[in-house]
TORKEDREN-168594 format. One record per residue (C-alpha): residue in three letters; x, y, z. Coordinates in steps of 0.05 Angstrom, whole numbers. Layout:
N
ALA_X_Y_Z
...
REM end
This chain:
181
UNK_1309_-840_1482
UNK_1279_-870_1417
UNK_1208_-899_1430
UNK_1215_-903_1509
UNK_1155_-861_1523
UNK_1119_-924_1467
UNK_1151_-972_1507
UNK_1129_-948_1572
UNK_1059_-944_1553
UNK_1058_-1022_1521
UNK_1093_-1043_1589
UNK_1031_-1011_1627
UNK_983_-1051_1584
UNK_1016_-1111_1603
UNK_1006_-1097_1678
UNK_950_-1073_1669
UNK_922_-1133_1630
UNK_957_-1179_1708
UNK_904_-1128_1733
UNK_841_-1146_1695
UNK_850_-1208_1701
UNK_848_-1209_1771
UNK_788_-1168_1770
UNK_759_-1227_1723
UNK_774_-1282_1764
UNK_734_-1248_1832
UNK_685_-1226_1789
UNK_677_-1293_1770
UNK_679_-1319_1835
UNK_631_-1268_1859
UNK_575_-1285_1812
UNK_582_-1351_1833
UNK_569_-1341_1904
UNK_633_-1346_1936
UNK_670_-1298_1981
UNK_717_-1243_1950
UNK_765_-1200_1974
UNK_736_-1137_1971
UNK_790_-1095_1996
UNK_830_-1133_1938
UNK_777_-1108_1882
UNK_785_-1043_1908
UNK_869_-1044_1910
UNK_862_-1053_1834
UNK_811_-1006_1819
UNK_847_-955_1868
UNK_917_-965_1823
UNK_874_-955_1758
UNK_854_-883_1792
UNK_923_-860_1819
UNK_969_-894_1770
UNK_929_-907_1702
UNK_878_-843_1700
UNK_936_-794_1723
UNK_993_-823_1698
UNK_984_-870_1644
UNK_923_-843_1601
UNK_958_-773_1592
UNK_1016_-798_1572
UNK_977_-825_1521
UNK_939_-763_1514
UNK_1003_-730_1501
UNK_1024_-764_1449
UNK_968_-776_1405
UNK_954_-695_1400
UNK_1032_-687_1394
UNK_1015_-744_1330
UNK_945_-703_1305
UNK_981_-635_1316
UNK_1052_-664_1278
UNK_1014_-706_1220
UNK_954_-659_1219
UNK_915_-720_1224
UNK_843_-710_1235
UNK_828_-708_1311
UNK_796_-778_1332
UNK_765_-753_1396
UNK_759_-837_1411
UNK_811_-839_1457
UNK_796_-773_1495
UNK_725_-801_1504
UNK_745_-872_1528
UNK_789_-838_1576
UNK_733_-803_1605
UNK_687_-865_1611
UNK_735_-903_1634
UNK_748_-851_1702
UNK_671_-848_1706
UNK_668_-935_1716
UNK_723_-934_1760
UNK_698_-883_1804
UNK_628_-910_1806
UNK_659_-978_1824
UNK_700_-947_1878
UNK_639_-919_1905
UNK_606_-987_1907
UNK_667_-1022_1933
UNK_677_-974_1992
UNK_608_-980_2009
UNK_611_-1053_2014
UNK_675_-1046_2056
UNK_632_-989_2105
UNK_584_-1057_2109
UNK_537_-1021_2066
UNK_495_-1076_2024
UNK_488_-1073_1950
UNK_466_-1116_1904
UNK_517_-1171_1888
UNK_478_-1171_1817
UNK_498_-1093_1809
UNK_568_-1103_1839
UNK_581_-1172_1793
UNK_543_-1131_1723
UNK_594_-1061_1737
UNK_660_-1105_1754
UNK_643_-1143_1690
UNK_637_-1085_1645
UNK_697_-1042_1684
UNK_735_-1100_1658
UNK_710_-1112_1590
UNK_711_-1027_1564
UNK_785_-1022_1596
UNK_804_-1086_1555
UNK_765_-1062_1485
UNK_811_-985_1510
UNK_868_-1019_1518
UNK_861_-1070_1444
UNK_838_-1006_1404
UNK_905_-967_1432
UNK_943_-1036_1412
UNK_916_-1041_1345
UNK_906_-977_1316
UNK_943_-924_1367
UNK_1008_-952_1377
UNK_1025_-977_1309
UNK_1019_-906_1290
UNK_1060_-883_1327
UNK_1107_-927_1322
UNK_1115_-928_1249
UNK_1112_-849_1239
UNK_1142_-816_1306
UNK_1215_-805_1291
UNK_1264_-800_1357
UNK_1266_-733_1355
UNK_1197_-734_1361
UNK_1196_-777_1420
UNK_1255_-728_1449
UNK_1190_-669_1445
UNK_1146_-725_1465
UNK_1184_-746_1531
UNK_1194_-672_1545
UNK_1126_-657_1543
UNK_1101_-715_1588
UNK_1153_-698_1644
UNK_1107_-680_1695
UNK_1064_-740_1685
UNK_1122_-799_1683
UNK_1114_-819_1746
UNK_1138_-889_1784
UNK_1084_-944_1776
UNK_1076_-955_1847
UNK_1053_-1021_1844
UNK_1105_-1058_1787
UNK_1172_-1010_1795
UNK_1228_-1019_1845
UNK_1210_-973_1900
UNK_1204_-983_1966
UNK_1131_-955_1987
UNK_1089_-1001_2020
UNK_1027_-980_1978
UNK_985_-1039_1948
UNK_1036_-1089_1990
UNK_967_-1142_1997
UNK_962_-1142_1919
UNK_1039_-1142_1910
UNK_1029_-1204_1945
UNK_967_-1233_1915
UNK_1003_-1217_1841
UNK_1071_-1247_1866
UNK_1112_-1179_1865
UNK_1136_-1198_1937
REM end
C-alpha cells in the first residue's frame, strides 16, 4: 500500500495536465476567431467538477492535514484556499459555457480572458502541489502512514470516470477527442 494514495494523486496531474491542454488549444483557437467545440470545453470543465473538486482535491486535502496534524507542521492554509478558487472558476466557467450552449451570447473576450486564467491558476495549483506538496510527503510519510492515509480517504477514492477501465459512457466525445477510444 506504500505511497499509492501519492501515486494516485501524481497520476491525476498527469491527466489532468491532457486536460488543460486541451482547454489551451480551444482557447487558443477561440481568441483567434475560429469555431470551438463548446460542448467539448464544457466536458472538461464538467470532469474537473465531478472528478477533480470531489474526488481528487480531498484526497489531497486528506493528506496534507494527516501531514500538518502528524509533523505538527504549521498549517499552510495555501492549498485549502486554491482549492476553493479553483471550484469558484470552474463553476463560473460552467455557467458561461452552458449559457453559450442555451444560445445565450457572451462575450467571446470574457469567455477567451476566464478559459485562459481557469487554465493558468489550475496549472500554478497543480506545479505548487508538484514542487513543494508532494515531495513532502513523499520524503516524510512512512507506509504506515499511507495505510492511515488510504483509510481515511476511502470514501473519496473513487474511479476517474474519464481515464480508468470502466464501462460508463460518460465523457465518450472527449474519450474520443483525447484518444481513450
Amino acid at each position: 500500500m506504500d505511497k499509492m494514495i501519492l501515486k494516485r494523486l501524481m497520476n491525476d496531474h498527469k491527466h489532468i495536465a491532457v486536460l488543460l491542454d486541451v482547454l489551451a488549444k480551444k482557447n487558443h483557437k477561440l481568441s483567434q476567431g475560429e469555431a470551438v467545440n463548446f460542448s467539448l470545453i464544457r466536458d472538461v470543465v464538467e470532469y474537473m467538477q465531478v472528478y477533480a473538486e470531489h474526488s481528487h482535491h480531498p484526497l489531497e486535502d486528506i493528506t496534507y492535514n494527516y501531514f500538518v496534524k502528524q509533523f505538527s507542521s504549521p498549517c499552510n492554509t495555501q492549498l485549502h484556499e486554491e482549492h476553493t478558487k479553483l471550484a469558484e472558476y470552474s463553476g463560473a466557467l460552467m455557467y458561461s459555457l452552458n449559457l453559450i450552449l442555451s444560445d445565450v451570447v457572451i462575450s467571446r473576450e470574457k469567455l477567451v480572458t476566464d478559459l485562459q486564467a481557469y487554465v493558468d491558476i489550475q496549472r500554478s495549483h497543480m506545479h505548487y502541489e508538484e514542487s513543494e506538496l508532494f515531495p513532502l510527503f513523499a520524503k516524510q510519510l512512512t507506509a504506515q502512514d499511507w495505510d492511515t492515509i488510504k483509510s481515511q480517504c476511502e470514501k473519496q477514492l473513487v474511479d476517474d470516470p474519464l481515464f480508468s477501465d470502466n464501462d460508463e459512457s460518460i465523457f465518450e466525445d472527449l474519450k474520443a477527442h483525447i484518444g481513450l477510444v
